[in-house]
MDAnalysis code that builds the backbone (N, CA, C; Angstrom):
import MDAnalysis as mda
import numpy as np

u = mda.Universe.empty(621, n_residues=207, atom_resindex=np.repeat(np.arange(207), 3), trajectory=True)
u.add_TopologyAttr("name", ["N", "CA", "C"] * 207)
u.add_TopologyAttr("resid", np.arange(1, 208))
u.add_TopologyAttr("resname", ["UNK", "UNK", "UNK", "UNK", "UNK", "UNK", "UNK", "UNK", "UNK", "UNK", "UNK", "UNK", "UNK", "UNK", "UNK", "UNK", "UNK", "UNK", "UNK", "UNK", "UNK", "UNK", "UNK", "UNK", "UNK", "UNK", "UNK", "UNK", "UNK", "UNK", "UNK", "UNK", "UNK", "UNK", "UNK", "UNK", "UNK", "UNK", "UNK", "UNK", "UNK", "UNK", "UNK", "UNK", "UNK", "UNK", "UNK", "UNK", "UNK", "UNK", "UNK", "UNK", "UNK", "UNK", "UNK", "UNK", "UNK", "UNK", "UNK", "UNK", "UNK", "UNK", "UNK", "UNK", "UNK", "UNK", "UNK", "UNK", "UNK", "UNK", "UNK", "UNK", "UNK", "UNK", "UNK", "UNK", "UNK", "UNK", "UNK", "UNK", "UNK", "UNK", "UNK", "UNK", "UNK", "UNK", "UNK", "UNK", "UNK", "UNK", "UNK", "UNK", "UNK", "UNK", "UNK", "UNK", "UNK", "UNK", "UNK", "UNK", "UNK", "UNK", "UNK", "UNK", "UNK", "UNK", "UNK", "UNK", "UNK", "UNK", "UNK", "UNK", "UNK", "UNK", "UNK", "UNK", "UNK", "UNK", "UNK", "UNK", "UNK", "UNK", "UNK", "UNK", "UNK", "UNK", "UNK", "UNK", "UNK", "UNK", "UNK", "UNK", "UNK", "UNK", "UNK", "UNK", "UNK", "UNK", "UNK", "UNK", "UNK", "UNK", "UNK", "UNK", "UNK", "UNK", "UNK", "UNK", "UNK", "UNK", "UNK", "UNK", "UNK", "UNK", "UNK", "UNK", "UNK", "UNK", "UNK", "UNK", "UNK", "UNK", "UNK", "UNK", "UNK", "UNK", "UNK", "UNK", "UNK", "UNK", "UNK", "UNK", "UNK", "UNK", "UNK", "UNK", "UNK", "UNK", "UNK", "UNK", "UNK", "UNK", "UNK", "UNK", "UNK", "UNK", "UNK", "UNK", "UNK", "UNK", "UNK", "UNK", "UNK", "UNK", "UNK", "UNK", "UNK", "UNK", "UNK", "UNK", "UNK", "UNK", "UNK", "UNK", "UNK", "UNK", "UNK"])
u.atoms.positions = np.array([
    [-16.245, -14.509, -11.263],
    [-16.390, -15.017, -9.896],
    [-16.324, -16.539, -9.876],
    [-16.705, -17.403, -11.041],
    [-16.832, -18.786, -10.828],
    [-15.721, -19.386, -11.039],
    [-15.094, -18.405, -11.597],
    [-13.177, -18.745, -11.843],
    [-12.434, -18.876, -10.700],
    [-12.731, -18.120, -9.878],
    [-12.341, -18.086, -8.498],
    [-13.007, -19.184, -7.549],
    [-14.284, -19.506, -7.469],
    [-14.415, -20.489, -7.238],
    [-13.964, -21.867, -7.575],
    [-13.934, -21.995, -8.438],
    [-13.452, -23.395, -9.128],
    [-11.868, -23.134, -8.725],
    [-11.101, -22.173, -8.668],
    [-9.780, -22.284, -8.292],
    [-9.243, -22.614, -6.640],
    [-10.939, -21.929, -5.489],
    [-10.311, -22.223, -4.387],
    [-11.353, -23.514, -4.324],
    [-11.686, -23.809, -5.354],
    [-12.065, -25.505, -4.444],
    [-10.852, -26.430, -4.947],
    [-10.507, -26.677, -6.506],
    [-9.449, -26.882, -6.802],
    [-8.487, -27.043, -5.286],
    [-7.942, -25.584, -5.252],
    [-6.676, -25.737, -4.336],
    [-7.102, -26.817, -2.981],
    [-8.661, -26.939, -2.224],
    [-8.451, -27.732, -1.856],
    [-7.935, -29.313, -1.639],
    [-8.898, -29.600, -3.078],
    [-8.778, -31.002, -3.615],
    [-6.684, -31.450, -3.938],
    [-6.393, -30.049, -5.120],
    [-4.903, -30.465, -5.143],
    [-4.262, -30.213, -4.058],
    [-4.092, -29.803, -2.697],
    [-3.561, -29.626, -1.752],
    [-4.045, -31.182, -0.742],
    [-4.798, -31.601, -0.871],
    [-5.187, -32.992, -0.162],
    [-5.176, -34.500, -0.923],
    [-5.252, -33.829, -2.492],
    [-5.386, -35.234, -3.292],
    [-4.067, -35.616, -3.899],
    [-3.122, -34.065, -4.548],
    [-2.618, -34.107, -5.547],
    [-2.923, -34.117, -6.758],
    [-1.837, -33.666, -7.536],
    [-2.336, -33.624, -9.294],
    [-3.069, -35.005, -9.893],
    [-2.424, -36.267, -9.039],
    [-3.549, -37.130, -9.729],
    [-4.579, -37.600, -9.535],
    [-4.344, -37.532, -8.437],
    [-6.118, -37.565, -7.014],
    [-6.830, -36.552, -7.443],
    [-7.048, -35.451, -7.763],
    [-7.358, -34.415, -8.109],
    [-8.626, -34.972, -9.173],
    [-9.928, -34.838, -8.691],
    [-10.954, -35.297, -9.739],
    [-11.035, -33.681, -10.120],
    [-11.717, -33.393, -11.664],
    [-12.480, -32.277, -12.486],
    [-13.547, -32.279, -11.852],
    [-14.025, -33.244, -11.626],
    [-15.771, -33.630, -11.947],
    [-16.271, -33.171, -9.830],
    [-14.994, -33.687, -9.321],
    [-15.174, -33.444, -7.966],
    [-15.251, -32.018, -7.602],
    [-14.041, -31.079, -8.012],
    [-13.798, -29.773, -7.875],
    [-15.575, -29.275, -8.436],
    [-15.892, -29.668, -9.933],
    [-17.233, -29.461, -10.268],
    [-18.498, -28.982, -9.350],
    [-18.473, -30.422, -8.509],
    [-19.822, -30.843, -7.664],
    [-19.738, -29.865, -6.612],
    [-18.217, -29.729, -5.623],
    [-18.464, -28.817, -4.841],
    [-18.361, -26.886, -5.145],
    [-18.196, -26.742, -6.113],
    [-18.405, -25.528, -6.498],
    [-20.003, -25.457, -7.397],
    [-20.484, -27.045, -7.491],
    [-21.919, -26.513, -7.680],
    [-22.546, -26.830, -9.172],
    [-21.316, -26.915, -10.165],
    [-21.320, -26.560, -11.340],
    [-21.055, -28.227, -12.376],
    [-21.387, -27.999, -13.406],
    [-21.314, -29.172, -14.377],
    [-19.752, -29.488, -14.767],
    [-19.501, -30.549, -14.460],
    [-17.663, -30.692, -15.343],
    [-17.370, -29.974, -16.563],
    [-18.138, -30.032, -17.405],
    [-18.114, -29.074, -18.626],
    [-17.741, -27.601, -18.976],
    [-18.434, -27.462, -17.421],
    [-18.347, -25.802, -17.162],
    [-16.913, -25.554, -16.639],
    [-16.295, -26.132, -16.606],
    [-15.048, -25.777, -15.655],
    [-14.007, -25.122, -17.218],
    [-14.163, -25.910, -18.745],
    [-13.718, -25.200, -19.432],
    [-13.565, -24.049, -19.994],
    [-15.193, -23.623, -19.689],
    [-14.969, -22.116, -19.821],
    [-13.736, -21.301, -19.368],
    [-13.273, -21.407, -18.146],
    [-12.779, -20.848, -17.601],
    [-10.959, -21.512, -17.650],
    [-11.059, -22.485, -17.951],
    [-9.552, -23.277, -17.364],
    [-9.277, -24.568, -18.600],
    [-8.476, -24.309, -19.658],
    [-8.189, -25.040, -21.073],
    [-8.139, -26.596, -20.792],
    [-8.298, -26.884, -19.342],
    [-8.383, -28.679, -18.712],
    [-7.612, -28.183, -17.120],
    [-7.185, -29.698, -17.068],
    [-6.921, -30.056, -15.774],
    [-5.527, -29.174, -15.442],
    [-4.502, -29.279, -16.520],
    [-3.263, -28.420, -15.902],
    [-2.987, -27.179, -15.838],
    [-4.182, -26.604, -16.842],
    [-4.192, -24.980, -16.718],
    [-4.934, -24.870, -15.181],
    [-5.763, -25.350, -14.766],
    [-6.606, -25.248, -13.619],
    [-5.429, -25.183, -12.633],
    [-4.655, -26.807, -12.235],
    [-3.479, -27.254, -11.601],
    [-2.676, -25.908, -11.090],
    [-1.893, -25.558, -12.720],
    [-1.241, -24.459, -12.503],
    [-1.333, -22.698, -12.119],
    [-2.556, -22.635, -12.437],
    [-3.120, -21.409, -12.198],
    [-3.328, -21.378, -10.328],
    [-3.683, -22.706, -10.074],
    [-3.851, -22.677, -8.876],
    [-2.758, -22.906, -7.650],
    [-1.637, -23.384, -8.675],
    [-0.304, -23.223, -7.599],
    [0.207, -21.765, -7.597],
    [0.010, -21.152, -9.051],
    [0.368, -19.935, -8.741],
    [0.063, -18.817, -7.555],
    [-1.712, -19.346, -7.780],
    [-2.544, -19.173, -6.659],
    [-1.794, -18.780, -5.201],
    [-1.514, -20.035, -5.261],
    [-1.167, -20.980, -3.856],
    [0.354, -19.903, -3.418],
    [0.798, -20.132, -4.464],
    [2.720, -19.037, -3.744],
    [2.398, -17.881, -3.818],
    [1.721, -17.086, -4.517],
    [1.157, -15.784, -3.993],
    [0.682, -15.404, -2.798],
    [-0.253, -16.156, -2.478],
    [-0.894, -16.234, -0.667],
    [0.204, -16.841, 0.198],
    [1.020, -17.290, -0.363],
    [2.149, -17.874, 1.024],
    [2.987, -16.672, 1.088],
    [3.390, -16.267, -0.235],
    [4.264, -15.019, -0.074],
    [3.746, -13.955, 1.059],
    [2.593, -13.787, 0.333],
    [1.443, -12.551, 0.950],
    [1.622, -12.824, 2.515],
    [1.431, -13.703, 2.919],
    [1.442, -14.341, 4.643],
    [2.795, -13.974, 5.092],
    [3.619, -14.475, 4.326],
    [4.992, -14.898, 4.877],
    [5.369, -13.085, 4.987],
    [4.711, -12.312, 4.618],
    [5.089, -11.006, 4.750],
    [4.783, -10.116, 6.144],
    [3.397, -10.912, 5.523],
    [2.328, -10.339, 6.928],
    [3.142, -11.072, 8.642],
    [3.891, -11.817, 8.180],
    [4.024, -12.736, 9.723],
    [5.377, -11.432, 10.266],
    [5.704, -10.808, 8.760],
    [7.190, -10.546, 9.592],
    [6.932, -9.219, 9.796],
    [5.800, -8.585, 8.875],
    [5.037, -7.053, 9.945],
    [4.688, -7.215, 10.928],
    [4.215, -8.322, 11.562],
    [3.346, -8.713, 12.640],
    [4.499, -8.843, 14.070],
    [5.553, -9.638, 13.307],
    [6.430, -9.680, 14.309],
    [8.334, -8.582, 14.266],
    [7.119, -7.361, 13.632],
    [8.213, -6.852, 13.443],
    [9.392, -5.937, 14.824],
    [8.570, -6.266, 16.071],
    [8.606, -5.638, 17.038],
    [9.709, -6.559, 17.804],
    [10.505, -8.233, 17.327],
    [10.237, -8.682, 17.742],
    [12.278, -8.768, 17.674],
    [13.153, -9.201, 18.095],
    [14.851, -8.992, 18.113],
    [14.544, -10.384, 16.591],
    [15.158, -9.906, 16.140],
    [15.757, -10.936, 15.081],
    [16.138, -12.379, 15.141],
    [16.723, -13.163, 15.648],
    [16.449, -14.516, 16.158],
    [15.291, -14.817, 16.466],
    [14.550, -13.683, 17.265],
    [12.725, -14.964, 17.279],
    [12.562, -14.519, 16.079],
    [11.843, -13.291, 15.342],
    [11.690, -13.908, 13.712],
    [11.987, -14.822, 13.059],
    [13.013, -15.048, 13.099],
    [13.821, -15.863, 11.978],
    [13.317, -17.736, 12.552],
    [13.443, -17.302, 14.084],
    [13.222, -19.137, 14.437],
    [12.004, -18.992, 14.910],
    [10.910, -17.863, 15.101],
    [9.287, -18.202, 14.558],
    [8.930, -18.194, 13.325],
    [9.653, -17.938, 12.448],
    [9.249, -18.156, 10.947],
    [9.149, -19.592, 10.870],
    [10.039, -20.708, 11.125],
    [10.352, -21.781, 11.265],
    [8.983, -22.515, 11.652],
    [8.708, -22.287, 13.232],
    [7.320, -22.349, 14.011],
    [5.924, -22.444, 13.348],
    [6.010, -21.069, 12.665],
    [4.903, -20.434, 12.133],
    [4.543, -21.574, 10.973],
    [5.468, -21.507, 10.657],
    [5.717, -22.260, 8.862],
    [4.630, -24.033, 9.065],
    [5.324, -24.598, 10.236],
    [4.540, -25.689, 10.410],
    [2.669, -25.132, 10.830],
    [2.933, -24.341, 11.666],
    [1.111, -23.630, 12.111],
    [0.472, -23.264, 10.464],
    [0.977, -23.263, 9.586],
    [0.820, -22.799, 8.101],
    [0.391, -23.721, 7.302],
    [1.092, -25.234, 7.180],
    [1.160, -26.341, 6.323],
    [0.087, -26.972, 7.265],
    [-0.063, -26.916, 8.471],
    [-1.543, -27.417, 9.116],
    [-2.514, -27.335, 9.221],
    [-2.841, -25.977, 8.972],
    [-4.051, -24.858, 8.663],
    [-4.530, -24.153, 7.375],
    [-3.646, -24.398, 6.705],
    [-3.525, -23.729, 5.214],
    [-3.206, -24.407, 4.337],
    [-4.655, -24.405, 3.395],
    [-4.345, -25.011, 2.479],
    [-2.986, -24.707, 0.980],
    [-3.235, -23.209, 0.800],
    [-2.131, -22.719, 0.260],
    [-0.536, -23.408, 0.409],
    [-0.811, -23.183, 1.667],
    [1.311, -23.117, 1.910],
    [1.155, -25.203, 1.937],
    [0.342, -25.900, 2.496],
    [0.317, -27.294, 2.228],
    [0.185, -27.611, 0.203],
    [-0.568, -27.263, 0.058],
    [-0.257, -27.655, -1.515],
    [0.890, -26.877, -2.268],
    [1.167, -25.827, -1.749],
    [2.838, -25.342, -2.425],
    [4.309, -26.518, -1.792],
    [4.118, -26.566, -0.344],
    [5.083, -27.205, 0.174],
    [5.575, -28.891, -1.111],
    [3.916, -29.052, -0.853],
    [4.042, -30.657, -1.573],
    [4.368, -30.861, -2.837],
    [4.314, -29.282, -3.489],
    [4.585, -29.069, -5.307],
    [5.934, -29.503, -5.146],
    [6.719, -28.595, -4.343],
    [8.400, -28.503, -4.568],
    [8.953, -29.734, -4.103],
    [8.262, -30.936, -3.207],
    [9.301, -31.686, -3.258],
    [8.315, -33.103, -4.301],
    [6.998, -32.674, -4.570],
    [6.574, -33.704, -5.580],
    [5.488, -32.917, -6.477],
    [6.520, -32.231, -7.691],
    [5.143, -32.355, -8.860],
    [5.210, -33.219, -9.315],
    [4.451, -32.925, -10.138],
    [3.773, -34.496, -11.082],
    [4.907, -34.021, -12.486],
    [5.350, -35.327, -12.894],
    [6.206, -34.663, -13.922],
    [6.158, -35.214, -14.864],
    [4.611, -34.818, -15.205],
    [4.656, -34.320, -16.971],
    [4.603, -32.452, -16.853],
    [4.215, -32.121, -15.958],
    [4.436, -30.493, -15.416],
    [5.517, -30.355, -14.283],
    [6.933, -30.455, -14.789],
    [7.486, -30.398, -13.722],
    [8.164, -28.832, -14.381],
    [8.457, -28.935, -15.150],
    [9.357, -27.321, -15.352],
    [8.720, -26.442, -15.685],
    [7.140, -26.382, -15.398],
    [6.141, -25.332, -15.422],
    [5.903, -25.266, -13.515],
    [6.136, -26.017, -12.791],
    [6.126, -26.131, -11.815],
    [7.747, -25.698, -11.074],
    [8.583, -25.888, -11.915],
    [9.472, -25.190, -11.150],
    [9.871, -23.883, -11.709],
    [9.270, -23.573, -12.820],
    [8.955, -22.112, -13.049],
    [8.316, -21.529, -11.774],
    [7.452, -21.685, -11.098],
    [6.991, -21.516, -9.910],
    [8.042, -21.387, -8.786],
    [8.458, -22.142, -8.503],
    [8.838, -22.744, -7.653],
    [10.707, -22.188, -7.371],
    [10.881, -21.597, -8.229],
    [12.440, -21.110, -8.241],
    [12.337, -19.545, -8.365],
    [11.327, -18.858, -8.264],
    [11.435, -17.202, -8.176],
    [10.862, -17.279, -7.263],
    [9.687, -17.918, -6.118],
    [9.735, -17.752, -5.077],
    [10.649, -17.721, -4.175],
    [11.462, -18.760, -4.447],
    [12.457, -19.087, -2.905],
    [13.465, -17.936, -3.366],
    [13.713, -17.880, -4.283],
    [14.715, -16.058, -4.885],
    [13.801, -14.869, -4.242],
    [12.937, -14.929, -4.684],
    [12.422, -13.730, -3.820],
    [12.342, -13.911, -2.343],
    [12.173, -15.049, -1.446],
    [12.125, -15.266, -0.459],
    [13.631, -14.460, -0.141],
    [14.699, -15.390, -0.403],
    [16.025, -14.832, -0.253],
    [16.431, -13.805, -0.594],
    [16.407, -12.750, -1.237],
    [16.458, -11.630, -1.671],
    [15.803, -10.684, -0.356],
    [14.217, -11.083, 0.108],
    [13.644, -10.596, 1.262],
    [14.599, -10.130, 2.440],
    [15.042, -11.762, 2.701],
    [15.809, -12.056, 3.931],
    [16.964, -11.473, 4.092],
    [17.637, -11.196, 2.712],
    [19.001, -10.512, 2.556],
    [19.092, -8.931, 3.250],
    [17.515, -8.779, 2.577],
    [17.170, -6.843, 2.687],
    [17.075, -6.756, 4.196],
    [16.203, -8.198, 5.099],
    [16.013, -7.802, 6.029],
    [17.152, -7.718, 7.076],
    [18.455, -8.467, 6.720],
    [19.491, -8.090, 7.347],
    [20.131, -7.271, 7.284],
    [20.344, -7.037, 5.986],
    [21.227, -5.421, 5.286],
    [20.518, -4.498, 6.872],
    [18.918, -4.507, 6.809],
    [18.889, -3.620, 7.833],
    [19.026, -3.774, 9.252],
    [18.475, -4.901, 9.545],
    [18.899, -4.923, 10.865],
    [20.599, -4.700, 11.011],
    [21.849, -5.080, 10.608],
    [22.806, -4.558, 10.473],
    [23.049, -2.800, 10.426],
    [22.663, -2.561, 9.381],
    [22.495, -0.938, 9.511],
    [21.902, -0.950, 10.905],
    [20.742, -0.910, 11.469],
    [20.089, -0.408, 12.848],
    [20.864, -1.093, 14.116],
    [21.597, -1.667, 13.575],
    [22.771, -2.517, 15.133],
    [22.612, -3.819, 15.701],
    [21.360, -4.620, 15.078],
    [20.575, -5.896, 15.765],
    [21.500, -7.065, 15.227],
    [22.717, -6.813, 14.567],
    [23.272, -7.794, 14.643],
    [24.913, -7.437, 13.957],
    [25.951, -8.072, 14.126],
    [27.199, -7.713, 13.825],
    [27.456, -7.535, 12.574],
    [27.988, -6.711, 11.357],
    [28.330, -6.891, 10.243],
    [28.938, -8.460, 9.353],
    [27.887, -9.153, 8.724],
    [28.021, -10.262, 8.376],
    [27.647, -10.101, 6.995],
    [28.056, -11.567, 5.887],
    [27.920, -11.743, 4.233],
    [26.851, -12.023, 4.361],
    [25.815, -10.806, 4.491],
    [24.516, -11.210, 4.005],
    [24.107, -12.145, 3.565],
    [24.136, -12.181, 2.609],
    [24.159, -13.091, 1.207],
    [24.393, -14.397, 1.597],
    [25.246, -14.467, 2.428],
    [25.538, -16.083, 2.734],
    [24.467, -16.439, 3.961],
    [24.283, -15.572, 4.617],
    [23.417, -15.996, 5.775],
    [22.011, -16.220, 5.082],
    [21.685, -15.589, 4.493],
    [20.162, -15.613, 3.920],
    [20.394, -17.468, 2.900],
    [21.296, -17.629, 2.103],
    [20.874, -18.942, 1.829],
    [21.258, -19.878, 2.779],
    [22.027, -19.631, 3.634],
    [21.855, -20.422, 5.046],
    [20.786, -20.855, 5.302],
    [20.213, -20.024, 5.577],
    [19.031, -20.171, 6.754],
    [18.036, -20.983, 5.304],
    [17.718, -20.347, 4.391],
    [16.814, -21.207, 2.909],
    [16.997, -22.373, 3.362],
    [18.562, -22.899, 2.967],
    [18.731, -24.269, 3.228],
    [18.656, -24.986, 4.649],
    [18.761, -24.118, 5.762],
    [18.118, -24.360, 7.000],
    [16.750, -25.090, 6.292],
    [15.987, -23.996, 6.344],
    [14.526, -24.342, 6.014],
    [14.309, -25.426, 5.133],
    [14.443, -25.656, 4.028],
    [14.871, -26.837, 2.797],
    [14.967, -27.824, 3.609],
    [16.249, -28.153, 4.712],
    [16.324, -29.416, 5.436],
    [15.537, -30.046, 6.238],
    [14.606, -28.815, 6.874],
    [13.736, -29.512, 8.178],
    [12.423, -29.386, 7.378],
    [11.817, -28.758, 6.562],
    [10.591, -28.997, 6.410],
    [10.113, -30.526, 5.919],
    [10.643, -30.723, 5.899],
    [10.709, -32.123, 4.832],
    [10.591, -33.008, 6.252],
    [10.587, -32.416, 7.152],
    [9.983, -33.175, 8.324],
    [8.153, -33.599, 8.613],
    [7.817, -32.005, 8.198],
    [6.590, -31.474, 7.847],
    [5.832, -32.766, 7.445],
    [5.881, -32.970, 6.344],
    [5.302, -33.895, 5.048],
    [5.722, -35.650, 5.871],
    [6.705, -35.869, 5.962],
    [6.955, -37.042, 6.480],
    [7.343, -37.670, 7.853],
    [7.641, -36.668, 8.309],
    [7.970, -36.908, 10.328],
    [6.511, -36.583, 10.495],
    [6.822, -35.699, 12.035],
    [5.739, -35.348, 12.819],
    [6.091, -33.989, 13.318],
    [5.368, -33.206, 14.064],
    [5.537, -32.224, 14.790],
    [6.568, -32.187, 15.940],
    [6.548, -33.460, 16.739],
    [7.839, -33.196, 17.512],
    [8.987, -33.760, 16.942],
    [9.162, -34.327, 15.636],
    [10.317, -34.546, 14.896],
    [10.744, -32.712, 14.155],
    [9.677, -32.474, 14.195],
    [10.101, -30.919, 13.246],
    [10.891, -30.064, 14.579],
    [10.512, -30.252, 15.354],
    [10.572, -29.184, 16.704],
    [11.933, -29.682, 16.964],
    [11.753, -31.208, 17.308],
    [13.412, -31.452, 17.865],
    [14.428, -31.085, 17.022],
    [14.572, -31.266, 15.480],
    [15.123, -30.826, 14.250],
    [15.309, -29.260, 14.594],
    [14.514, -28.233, 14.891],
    [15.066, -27.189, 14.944],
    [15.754, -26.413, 15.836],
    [15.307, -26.962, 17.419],
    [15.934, -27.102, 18.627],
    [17.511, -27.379, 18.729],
    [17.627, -28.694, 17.307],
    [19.078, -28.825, 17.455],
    [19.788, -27.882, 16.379],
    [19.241, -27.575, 15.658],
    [20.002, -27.084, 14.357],
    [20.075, -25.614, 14.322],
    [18.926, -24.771, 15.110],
    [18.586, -23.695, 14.967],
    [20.391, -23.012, 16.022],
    [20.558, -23.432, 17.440],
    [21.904, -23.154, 17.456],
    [23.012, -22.881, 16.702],
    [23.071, -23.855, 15.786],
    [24.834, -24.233, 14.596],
    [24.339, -23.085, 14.152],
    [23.289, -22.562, 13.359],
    [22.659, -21.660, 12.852],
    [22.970, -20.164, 13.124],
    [21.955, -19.878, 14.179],
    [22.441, -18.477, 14.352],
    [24.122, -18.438, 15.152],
    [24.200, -19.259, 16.280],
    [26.029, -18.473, 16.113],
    [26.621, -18.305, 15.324],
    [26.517, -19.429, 13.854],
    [27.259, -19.704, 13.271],
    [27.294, -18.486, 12.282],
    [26.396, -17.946, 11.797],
    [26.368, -16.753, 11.443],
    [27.193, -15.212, 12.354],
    [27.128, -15.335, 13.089],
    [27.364, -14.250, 13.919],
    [28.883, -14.083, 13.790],
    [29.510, -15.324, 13.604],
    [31.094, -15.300, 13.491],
    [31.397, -15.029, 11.900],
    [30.612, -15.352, 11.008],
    [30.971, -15.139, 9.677],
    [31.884, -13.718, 9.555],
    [32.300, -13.586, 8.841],
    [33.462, -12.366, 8.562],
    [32.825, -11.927, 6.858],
    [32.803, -10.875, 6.960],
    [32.508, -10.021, 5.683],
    [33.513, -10.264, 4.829],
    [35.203, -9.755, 5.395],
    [36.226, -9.635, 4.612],
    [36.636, -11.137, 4.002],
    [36.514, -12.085, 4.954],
    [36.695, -13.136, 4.357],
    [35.456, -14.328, 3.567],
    [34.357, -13.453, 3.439],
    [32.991, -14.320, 2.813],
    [33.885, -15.086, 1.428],
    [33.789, -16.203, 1.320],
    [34.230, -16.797, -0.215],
    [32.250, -16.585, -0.930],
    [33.308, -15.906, -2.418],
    [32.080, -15.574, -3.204],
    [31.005, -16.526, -3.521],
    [29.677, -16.408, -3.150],
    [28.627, -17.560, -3.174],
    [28.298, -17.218, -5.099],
    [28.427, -18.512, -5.676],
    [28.481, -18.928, -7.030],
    [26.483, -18.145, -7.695],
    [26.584, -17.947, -8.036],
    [25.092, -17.472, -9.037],
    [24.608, -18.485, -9.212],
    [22.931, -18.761, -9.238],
    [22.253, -19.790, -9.738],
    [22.335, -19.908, -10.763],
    [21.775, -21.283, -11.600],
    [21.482, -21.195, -13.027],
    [20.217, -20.260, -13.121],
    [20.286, -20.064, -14.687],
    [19.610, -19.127, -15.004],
    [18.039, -19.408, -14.525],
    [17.906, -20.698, -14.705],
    [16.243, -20.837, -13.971],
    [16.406, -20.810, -12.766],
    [17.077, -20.429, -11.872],
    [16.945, -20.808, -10.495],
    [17.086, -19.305, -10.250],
])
């Protein structure tokens, strides 16, 4: 149980301080416990770090699931451009999806390719999700026969471009950003052609 503690106070501190703001001794005090004690449980500061980003993309996943049961009632374009919505209501309220957001565009890099070990089977599984969820809406009629595959890293890199508003704009910089972009977006999909999709290249193997 104190493992778990020390991990969700952690996630606060690295979600507000960062890996180097990030005191031991702080996470310590508010879970109660002696700095010392934190080894029992966590080999130092980057096993803690990392255990707790893992933490952190598990519960975003977990959410990011729950948002699309929740709105599963809902035509496909608002999903897709309340995911968008949601995503900022997420990085404001949540500490999770705020300290994951801030991993991917700044770890600390003496842990950067333990961090993008992280950080590159999520957004694959994200996309992989998104792929399935069109395969069906296609099958059920909610949208025209399109290259999956291409629409789903579309929209990733949709997302990729504007969050980064998140962290350094503001809220009505994120909003106007999707207002304009979210258009090019979904028509632009809708015209895609199956027969003529040019083959989207494979990641590297870590990606």
């Amino acid at each position: 149980m104190t493992a778990h503690s020390i991990r969700d106070a952690a996630l606060i501190h690295f979600a507000r301080d960062g890996y180097e703001g990030a005191s031991l001794r702080a996470i310590a005090d508010e879970v109660g416990i002696k700095k010392p004690s934190i080894y029992a449980h966590f080999s130092g500061k980057d096993d803690l770090f990392l255990h707790t980003l893992a933490h952190a993309f598990k519960d975003v996943q977990r959410r990011t699931l729950e948002y699309f049961r929740d709105h599963s009632g809902l035509p496909l374009e608002q999903r897709l451009k309340g995911l968008l919505m949601w995503f900022e209501l997420e990085y404001n309220s949540n500490a999770s999806a705020r300290f994951m957001l801030r991993m991917c565009y700044f770890p600390p890099l003496a842990l950067y390719s333990e961090v993008m070990d992280l950080v590159y089977p999520f957004l694959d599984g994200m996309e992989r999700s998104l792929t399935r969820l069109l395969e069906r809406e296609i099958r059920n009629g909610g949208m025209p026969a399109v290259p999956v595959e291409q629409a789903a890293i579309a929209f990733m890199t949709f997302l990729d471009g504007i969050t980064v508003e998140i962290i350094y704009g503001s809220s009505r910089r994120y909003k106007r950003r999707i207002e304009a972009s979210w258009p090019v977006y979904w028509h632009g999909i809708q015209y895609l052609k199956v027969e003529a999709q040019t083959k989207v290249p494979k990641g590297d193997s870590s990606s």
